[in-house]
C-alpha positions in Angstrom: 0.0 0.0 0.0 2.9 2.1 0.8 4.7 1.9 -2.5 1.4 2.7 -4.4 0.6 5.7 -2.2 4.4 6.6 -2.9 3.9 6.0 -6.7 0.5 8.5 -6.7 2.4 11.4 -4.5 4.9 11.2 -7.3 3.0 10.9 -10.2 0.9 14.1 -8.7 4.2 16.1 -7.8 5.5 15.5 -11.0 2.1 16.8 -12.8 2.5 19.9 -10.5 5.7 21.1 -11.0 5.1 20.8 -14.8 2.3 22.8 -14.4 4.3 26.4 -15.1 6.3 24.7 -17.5 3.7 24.1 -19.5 1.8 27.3 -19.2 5.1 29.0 -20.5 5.5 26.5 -23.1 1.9 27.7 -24.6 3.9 30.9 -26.1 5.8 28.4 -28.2 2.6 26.2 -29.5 0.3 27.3 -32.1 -3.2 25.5 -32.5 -5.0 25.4 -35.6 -7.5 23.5 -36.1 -8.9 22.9 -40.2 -10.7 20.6 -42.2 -9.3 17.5 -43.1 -7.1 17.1 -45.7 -7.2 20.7 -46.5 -3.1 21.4 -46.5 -0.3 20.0 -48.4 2.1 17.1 -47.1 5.1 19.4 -45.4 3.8 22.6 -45.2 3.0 22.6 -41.4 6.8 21.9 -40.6 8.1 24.3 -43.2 5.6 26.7 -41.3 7.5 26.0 -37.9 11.3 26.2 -39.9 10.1 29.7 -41.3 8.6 30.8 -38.1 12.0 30.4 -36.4 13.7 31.8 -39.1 11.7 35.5 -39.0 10.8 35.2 -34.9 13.8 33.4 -33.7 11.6 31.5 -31.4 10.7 27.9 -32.1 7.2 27.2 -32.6 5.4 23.5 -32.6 1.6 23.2 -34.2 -0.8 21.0 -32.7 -3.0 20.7 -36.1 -6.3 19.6 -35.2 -9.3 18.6 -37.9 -13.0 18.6 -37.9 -15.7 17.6 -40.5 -18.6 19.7 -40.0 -18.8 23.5 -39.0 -20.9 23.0 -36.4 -18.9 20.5 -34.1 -16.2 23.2 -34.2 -18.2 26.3 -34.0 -19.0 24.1 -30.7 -16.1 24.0 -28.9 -15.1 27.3 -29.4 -18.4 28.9 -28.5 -19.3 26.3 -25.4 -16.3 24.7 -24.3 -14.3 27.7 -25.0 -11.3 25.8 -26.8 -8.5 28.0 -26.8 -7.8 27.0 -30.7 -5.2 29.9 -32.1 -6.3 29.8 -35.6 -9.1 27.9 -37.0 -10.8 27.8 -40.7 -14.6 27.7 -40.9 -16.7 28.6 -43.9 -18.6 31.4 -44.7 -21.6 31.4 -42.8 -19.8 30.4 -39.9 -17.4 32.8 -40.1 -20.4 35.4 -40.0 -22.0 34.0 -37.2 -18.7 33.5 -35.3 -18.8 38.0 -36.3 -22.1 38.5 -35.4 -21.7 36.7 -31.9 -18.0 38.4 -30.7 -15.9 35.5 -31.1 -13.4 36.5 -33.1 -10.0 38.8 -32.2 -9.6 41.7 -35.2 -6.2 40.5 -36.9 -3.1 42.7 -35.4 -0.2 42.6 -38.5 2.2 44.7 -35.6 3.9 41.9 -34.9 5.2 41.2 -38.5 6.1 44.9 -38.6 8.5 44.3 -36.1 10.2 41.5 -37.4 10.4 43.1 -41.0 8.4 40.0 -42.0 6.7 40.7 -45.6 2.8 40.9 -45.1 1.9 38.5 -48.0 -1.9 39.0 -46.9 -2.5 42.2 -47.8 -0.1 42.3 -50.5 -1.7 39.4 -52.4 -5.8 39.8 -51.5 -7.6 39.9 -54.6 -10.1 42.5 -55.2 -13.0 40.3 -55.6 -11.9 38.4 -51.8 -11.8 41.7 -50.1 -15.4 43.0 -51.6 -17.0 39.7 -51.5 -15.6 39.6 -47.3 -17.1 43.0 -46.9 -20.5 42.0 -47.7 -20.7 39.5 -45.0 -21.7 42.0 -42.1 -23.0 45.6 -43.6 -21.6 46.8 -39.9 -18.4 45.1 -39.0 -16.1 44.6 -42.0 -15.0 41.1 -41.9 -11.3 41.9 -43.4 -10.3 42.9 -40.4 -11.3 39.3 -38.4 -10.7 36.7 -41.3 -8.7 36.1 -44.4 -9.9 34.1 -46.9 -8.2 30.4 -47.6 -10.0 28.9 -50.1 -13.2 29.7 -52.7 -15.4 27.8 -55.3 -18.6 27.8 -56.8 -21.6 25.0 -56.7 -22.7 24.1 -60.1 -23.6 20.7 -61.4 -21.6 17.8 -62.0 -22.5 15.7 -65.3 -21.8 12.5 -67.1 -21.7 14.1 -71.1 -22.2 10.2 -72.7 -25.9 11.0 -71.0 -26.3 14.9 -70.0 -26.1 17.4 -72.8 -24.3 20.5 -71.5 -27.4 22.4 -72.5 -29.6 19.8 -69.8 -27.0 20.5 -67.1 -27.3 24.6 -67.7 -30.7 24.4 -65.7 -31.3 23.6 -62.1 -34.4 21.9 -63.2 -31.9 19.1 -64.6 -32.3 18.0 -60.7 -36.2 17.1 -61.6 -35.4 16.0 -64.9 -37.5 12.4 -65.6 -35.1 11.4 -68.1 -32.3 11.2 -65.1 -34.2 9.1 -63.0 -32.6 7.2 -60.5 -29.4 8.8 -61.6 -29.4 11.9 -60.0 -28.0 13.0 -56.9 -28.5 15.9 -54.0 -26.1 17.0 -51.9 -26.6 16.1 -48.3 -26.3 20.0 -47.5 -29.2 21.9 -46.7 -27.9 25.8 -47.7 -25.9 25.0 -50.1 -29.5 23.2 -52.3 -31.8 26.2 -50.8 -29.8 28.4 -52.2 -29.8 27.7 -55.7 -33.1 25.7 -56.0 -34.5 29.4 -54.7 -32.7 31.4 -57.3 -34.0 29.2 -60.5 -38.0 29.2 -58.6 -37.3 33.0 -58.1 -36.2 34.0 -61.6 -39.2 36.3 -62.5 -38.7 38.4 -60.1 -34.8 38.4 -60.4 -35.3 39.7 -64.6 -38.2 41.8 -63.0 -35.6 43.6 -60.7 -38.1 43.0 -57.7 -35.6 41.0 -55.8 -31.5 41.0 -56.2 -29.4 38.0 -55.6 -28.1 39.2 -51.9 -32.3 39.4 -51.2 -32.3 35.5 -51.9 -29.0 34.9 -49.7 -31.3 36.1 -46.8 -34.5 34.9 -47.6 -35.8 32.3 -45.0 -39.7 33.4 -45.3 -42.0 30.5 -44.5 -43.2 31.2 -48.3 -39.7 30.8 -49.7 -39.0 27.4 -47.6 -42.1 26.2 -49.0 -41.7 26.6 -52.7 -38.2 25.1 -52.3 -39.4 22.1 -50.0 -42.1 21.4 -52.7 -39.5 21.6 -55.6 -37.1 19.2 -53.7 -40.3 16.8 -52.9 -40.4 16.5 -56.8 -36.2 15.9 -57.1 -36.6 13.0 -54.3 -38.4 10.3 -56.5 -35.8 10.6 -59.0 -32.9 11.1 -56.7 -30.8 7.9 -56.6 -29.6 9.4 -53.1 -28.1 12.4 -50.6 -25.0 12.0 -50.4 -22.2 14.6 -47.8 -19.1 13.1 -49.4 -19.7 9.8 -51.8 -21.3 11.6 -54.9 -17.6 12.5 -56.2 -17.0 9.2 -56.3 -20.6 7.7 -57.9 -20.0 9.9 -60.5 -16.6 8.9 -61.3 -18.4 5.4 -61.4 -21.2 6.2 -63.6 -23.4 5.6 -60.8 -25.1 8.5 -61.3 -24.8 11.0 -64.0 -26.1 14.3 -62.8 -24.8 15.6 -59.1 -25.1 19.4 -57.5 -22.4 19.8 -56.0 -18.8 22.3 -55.1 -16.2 23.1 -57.9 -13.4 21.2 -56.0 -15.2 18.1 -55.6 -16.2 18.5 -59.6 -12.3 18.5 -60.6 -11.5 15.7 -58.6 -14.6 14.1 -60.4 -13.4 14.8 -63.5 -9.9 13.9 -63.2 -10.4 10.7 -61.5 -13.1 9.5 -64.3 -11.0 10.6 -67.0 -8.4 8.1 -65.7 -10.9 5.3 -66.0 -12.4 6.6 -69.3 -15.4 8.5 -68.4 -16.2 12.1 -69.6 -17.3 14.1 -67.3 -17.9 18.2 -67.1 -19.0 21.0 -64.6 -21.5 24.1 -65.0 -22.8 26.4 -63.1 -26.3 27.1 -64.4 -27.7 29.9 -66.4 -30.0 30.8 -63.2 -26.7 31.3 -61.0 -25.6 30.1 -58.3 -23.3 30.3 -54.8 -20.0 31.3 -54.0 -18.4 29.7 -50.5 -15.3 30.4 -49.0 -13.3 29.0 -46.4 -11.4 30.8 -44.1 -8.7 31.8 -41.4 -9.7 33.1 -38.2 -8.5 34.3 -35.0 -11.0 32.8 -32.0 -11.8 35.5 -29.2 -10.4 32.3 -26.7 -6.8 32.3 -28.5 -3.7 32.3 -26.3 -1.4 32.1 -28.9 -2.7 35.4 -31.8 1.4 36.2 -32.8 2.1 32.8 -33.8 -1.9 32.8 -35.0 -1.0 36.3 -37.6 2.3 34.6 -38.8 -0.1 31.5 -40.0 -2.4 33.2 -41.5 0.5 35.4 -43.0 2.3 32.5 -44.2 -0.7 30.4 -46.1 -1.2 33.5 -48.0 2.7 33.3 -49.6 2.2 32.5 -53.1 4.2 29.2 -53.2 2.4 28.0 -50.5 -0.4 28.8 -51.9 -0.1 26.6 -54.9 1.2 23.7 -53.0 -2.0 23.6 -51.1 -4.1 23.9 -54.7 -2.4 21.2 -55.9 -2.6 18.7 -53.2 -6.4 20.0 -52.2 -8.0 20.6 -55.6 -9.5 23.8 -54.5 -8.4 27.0 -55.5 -6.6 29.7 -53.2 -8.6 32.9 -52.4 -5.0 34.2 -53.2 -4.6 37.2 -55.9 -1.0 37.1 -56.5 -0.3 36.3 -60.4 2.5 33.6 -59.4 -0.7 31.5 -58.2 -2.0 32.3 -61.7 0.5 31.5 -63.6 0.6 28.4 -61.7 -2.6 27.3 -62.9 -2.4 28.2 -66.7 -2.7 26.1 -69.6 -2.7 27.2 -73.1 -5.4 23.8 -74.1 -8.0 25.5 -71.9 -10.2 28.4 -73.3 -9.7 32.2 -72.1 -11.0 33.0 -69.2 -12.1 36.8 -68.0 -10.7 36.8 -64.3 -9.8 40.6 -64.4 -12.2 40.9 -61.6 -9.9 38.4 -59.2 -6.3 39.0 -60.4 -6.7 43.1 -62.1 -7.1 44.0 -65.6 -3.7 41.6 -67.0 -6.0 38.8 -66.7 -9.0 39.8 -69.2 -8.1 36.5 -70.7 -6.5 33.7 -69.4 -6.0 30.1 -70.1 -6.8 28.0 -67.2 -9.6 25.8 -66.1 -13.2 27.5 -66.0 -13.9 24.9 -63.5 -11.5 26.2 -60.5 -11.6 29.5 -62.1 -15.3 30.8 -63.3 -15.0 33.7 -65.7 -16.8 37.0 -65.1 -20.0 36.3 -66.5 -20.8 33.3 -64.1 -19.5 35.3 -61.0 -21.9 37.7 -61.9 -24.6 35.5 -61.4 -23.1 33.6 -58.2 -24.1 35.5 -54.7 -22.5 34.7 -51.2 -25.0 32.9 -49.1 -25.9 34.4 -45.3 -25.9 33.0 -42.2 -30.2 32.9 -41.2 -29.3 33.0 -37.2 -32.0 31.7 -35.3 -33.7 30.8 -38.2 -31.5 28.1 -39.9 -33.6 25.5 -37.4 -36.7 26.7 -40.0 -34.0 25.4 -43.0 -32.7 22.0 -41.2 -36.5 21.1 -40.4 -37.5 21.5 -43.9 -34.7 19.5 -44.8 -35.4 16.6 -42.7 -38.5 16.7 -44.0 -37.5 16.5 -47.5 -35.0 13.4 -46.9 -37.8 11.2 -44.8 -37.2 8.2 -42.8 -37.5 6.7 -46.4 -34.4 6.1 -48.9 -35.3 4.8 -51.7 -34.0 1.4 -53.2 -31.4 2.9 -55.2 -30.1 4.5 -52.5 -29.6 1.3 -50.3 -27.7 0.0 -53.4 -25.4 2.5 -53.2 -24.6 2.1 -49.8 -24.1 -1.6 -49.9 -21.8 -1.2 -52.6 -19.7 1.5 -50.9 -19.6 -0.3 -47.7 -17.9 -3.0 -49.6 -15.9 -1.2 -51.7 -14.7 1.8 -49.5 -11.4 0.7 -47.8 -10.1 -0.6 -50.7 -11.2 2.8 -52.9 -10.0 4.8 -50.1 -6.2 2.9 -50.0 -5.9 3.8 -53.9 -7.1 7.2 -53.7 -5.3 8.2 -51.2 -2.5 6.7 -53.0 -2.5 8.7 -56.4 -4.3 12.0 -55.0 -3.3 11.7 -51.3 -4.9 15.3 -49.9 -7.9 16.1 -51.6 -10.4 17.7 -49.4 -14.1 17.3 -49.2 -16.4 20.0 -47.7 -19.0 18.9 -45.4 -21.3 22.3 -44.7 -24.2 22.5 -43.2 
């Protein structure tokens, strides 16, 4: 009994002496905590050799990941996580604004170390407009920095979709798709769009602008999109949060709404095996969503939080998390851009992201839309209190029913996953799938 209440004494001392070590220590850890397989293989350490490098003091991440905005959003707000940096989406991002959680960004520390400020040096024009929409009082540039942006559009299988079928929204309720169509398991980011193709009168008419739509969560407007999506669901082969990348790549399915970095991965994986895929975002319009990089109001460590943030924004980091990701950097410096050129791709108009040098430019419409379809793309809002109006619409939309099809599907996967999961993550190690709610 002795040696046992000898070993706990011990074990206790020991834990309280390293108590102040470790509370000094915190000045030399940084916490960030991101979405999965949303960085490229060596940047973290690179981050903690060039941290050294400007600072001279040695720095060690603790890189944390979560899969749904919520379960982070969470932590920070009710368990008071003292996360440094963290990277939610858009909505959250404006609700994390709205509700004082977030520190304003302080650049004095890179001042002092003569460390180049590659945030404000590189923001494209688009970003920093776009960010300043998300609260008409409190201009979110000076709490976030955007990491990474796409579109939603549709996904489609051209052997069986005609570009001019996938240029509609109502390609979703399309009987000629039947049992080959799928939804993505994200409540905002279907409203959204479903309400700009039902609300297209009034849109020509003037009555209404795109930002109207982005806030619109009338019991008139969940209704009309509830009874549209009640008409997608008997054609639907299934909802899907992550799979419908993959289904598509399969011929599984041919048409599936969903982001522009899940639709190159689609494209680039089927290609491999064959099968011609494409992406649009349709004539009604559409979404925009960004990710990005925040200071929580319960960080301990905001110096080594700005030199992050500071550092993903460095051009050639920038591209080595494109690559590896398959999403494009919210980044405006034209070393990004000229990353991402090819000459077999059509001009592009992105003078609106990267200045007036790049009226037209040869990339990939899918990563980067031209002009004419940001024009018709709004940012969606967070709804507040009201988003529990959205997820019980949505809930009842999917049922306690799935349909045959959709069983299928999920037999098959179950089967197959581990084995499709080993070879993926073999040839495309890091790309990242957005789960938003």
């Amino acid at each position: 009994m002795k040696r046992i209440l000898k070993s706990i004494l011990a074990v206790a001392l020991a834990a309280i002496c390293t108590l102040p070590a470790a509370a000094r220590d915190r000045k030399e850890i940084l916490k960030v905590y991101n979405w999965s397989t949303y960085i490229a293989e060596g940047v973290i350490e690179d981050f903690e050799q060039w941290y050294e490098e400007q600072t001279g003091e040695e720095i060690e991440v603790i890189y944390m990941t979560f899969d749904v905005n919520e379960a982070m959003l969470s932590k920070i707000e009710k368990g008071h996580e003292d996360y440094d940096v963290v990277c939610p989406s858009d909505y959250i991002i404006e609700r994390m604004l709205n509700n004082g959680l977030l520190l304003p960004l302080d650049f004095s520390a890179l001042e002092k170390t003569g460390t180049p400020d590659y945030i404000h040096a590189h923001v494209s024009p688009y970003i920093r407009n776009i960010f300043s929409e998300i609260n008409p009082n409190i201009d979110a540039n000076d709490y976030s920095v955007a990491y990474m942006w796409g579109t939603t559009g549709i996904i489609y299988n051209k052997a069986y979709v005609t570009e001019e079928e996938a240029s509609t929204w109502n390609v979703m309720r399309n009987p000629k798709f039947a049992g080959k169509i799928l939804v993505k398991d994200a409540p905002r980011d279907v409203y959204a769009p479903v309400l700009i193709y039902l609300k297209q009168n009034e849109l020509n008419a003037g009555t209404v602008t795109l930002q109207d739509l982005m806030r619109d969560s009338s019991d008139e407007s969940i209704a009309a999109v509830k009874d549209f999506l009640m008409e997608v669901k008997p054609l639907a082969c299934g909802f899907e949060a992550d799979l419908g990348k993959e289904q598509m790549s399969k011929e599984r399915a041919w048409v599936s709404l969903n982001w522009s970095g899940d639709a190159v991965w689609a494209i680039e994986e089927a290609a491999s095996v064959g099968v011609d895929l494409g992406y649009c975002v349709p004539e009604e319009g559409s979404t925009v969503w960004f990710d990005g990089w925040v200071i929580p109001k319960y960080a301990v460590n905001t110096k080594a939080a700005t030199y992050w943030i500071n550092f993903m924004c460095r051009p050639d980091i920038a591209v080595r998390n494109m690559e590896e990701t398959g999403y494009i950097a919210s980044n405006g410096a034209w070393e990004v851009l000229e990353s991402q050129m090819d000459e077999e791709c059509e001009a592009v108009d992105l003078s609106y992201f990267f200045g007036p040098e790049a009226s037209a430019v040869h990339v990939d419409a899918t990563l980067y839309p031209d002009r004419s379809v940001i024009e018709r793309c709004a940012l969606e809002h967070d709804w507040g209190a009201e988003t529990e109006k959205l997820l019980s619409m949505w809930q009842d939309v999917k049922g306690s029913q799935a349909s045959a099809m959709t069983f299928i599907i999920i037999g098959v996967v179950v089967v197959a996953i581990a084995l499709y999961a080993f070879l993926s993550a073999r040839s495309k190690k890091n790309r990242h799938s957005r789960r938003r709610r």
